[in-house]
RODO-2510 file (C-alpha; in nm, 4 decimals, decimal comma):
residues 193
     n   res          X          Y          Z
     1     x    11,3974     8,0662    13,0678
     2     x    11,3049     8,3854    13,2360
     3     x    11,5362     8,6334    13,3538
     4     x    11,4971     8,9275    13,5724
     5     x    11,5140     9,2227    13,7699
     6     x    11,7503     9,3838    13,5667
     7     x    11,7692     9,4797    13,2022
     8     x    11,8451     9,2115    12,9465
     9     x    11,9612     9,1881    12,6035
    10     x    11,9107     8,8565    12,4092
    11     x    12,0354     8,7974    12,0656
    12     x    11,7703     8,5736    11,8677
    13     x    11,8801     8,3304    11,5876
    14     x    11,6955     8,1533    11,3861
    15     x    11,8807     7,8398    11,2040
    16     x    11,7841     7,5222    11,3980
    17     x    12,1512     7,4609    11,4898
    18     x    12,2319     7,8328    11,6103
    19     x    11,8967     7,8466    11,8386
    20     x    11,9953     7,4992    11,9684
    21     x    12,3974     7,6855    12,0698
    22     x    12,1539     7,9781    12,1867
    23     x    11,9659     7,7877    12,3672
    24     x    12,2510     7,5961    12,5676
    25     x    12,4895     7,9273    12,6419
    26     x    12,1454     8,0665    12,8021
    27     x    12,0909     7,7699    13,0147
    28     x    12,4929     7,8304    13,1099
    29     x    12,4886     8,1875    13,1095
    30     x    12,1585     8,1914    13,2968
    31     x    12,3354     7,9815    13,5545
    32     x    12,6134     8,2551    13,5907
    33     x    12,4116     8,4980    13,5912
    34     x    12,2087     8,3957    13,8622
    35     x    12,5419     8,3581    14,0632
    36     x    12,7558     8,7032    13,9749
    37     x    12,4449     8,8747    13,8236
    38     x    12,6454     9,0424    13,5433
    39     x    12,4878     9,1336    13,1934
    40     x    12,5311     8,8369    12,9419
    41     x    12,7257     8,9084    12,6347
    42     x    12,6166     8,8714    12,3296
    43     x    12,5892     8,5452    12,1306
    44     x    12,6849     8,5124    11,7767
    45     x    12,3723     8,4022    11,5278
    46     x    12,3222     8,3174    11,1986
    47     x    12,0611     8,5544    11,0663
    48     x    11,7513     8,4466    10,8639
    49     x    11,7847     8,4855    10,4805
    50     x    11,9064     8,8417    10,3763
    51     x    11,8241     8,9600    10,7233
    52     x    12,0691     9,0739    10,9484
    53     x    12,0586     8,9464    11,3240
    54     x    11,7980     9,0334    11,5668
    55     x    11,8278     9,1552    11,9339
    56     x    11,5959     9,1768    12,1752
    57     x    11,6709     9,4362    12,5078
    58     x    11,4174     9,4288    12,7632
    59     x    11,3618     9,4371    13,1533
    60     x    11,1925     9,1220    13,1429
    61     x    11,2460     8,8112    12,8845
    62     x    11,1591     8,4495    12,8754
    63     x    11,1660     8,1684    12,5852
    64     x    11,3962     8,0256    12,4116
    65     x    11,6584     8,2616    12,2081
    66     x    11,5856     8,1642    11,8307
    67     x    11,2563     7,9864    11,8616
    68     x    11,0212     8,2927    12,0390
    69     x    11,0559     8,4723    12,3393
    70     x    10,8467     8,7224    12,4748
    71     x    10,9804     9,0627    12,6704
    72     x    10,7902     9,2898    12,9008
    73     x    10,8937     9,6394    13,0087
    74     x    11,1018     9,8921    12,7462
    75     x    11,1111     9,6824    12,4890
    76     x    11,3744     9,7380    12,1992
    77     x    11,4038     9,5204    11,8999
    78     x    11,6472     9,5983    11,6423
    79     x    11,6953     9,3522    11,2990
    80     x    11,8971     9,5951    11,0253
    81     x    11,7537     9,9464    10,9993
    82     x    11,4140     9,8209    11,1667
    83     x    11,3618     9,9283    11,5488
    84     x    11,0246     9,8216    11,7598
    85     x    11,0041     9,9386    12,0869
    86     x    10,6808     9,8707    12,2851
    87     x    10,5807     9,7831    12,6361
    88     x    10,5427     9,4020    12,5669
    89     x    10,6537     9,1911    12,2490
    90     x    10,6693     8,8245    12,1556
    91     x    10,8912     8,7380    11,8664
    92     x    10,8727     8,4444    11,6588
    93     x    11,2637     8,4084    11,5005
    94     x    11,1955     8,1040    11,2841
    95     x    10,8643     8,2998    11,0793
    96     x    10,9640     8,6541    11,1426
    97     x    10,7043     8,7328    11,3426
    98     x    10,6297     9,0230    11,5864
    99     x    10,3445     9,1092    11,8194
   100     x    10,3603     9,4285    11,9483
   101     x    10,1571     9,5923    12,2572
   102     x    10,1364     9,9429    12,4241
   103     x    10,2929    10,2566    12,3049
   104     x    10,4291    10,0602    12,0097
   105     x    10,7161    10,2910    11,7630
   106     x    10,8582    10,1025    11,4955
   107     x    11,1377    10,2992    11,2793
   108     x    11,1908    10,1815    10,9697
   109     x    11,4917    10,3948    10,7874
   110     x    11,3885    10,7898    10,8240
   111     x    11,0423    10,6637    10,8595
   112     x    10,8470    10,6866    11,2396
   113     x    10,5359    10,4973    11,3346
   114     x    10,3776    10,4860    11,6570
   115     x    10,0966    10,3603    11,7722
   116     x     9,8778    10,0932    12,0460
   117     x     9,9102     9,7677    11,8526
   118     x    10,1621     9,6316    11,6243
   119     x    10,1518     9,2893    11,4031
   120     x    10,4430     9,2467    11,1709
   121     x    10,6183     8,9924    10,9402
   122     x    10,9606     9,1113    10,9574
   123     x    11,1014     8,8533    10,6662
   124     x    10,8468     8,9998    10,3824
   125     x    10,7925     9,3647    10,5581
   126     x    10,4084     9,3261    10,6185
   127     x    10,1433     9,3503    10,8729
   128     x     9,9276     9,5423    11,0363
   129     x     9,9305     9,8705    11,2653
   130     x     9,6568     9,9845    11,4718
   131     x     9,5746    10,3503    11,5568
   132     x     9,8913    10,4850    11,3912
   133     x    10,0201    10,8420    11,3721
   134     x    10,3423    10,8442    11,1330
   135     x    10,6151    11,0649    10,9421
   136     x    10,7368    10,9330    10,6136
   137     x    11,0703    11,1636    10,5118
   138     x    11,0916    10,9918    10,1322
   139     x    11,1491    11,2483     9,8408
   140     x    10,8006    11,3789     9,9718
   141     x    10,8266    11,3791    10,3768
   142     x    10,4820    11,2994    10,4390
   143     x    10,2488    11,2707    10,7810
   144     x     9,9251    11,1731    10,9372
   145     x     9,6853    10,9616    11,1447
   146     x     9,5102    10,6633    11,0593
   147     x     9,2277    10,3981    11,2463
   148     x     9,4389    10,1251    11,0776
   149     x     9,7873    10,0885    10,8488
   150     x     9,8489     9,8095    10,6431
   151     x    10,2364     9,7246    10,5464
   152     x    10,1928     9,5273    10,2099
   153     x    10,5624     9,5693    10,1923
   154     x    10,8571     9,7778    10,1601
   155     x    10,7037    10,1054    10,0790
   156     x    10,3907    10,0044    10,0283
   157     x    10,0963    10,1310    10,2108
   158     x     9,7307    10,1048    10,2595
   159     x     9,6036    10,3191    10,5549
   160     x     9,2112    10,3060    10,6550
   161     x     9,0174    10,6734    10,8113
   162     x     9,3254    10,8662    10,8707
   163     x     9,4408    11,1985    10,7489
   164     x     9,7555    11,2609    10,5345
   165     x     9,9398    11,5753    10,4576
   166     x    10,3068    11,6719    10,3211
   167     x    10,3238    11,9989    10,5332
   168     x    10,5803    12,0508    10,8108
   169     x    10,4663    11,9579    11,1484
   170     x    10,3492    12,2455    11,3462
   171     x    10,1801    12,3992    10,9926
   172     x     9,8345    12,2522    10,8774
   173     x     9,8422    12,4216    10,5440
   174     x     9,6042    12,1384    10,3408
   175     x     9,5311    11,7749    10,4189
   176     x     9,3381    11,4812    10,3235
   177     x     9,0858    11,3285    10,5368
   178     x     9,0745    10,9602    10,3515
   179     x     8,8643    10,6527    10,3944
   180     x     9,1625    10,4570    10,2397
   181     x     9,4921    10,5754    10,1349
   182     x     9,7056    10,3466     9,9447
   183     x    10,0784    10,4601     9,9073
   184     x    10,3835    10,2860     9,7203
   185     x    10,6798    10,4949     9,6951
   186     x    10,8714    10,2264     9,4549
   187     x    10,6461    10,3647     9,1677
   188     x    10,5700    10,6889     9,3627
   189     x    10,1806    10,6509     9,3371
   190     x     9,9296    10,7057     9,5744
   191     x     9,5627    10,6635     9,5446
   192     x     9,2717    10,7993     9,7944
   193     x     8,9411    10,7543     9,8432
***
């Protein structure tokens, strides 16, 4: 299905039996749309596990809603207090997965990332992050660069040649230049090399 010139917002589910009702309201809505060319509203999905449902808002998007679809042009995923926006993304709903291209942000909570490419299991919170700046604002707010981030989960950490400080941005007061940096904030340890 592909769907376009304006902007789009798709709902993707992920049981077998909600992506197969997903996928027949988008064939019907797709051929209403094409006729009155009025935004689609939102379909009702099951979400995956203890994950809330996951929308997809884009200029461009084609696939098949709970199964994977990929969207071009101001991308905006949202699945509970998890946002990716990028210039292109392809979602996987039945594994979780996200590929993420070109001035990729993810928010995560208080916490910003941004950076040029994004690969991310949203079910178990890990992946990969390429040429990331971020802001953590845990206990310690904390900021920095970094060649490559790992996510080995939620609030876990393992970031590769960056820098990392805990001063406010605009001051420079210390900060480490690291090799590799892991950080988990569930036992609040951190170690550098």
């Amino acid at each position: 299905m592909q769907l376009h010139p304006a902007r789009w917002r798709v709902p993707v589910a992920v049981s077998v039996a909600a992506s197969v009702a997903a996928s027949v309201a988008a064939f019907a809505l797709a051929g209403a749309v094409q006729a009155q060319a009025p935004k689609p509203a939102p379909v009702v999905i099951v979400p995956q596990r203890d994950k809330g449902p996951a929308t997809i808002d884009a200029e461009h998007i084609e696939g098949v809603g709970g199964q994977e679809v990929t969207a071009r042009g101001k991308v905006e995923l949202r699945q509970d207090d998890t946002v990716i926006f990028s210039d292109t993304l392809r979602y996987n709903a039945e594994f979780g997965r996200v590929e993420a291209d070109g001035g990729v942000r993810l928010q995560q909570g208080n916490d910003r990332f941004s950076g040029s490419r994004l690969r991310y299991d949203s079910r178990n919170q890990t992946g990969v992050f390429d040429a990331p700046a971020f802001v953590m604002r845990g206990e310690r707010p904390a900021r920095g660069t970094a060649e490559q981030m790992e996510f080995l989960g939620p609030g876990h950490f393992r970031m590769k040649n960056g820098t990392y400080t805990s001063c406010e941005p605009g001051r420079e007061d210390w900060r480490f230049e690291m090799s590799e940096l892991d950080l988990d904030y569930d036992p609040q340890t951190g170690t550098l090399r």
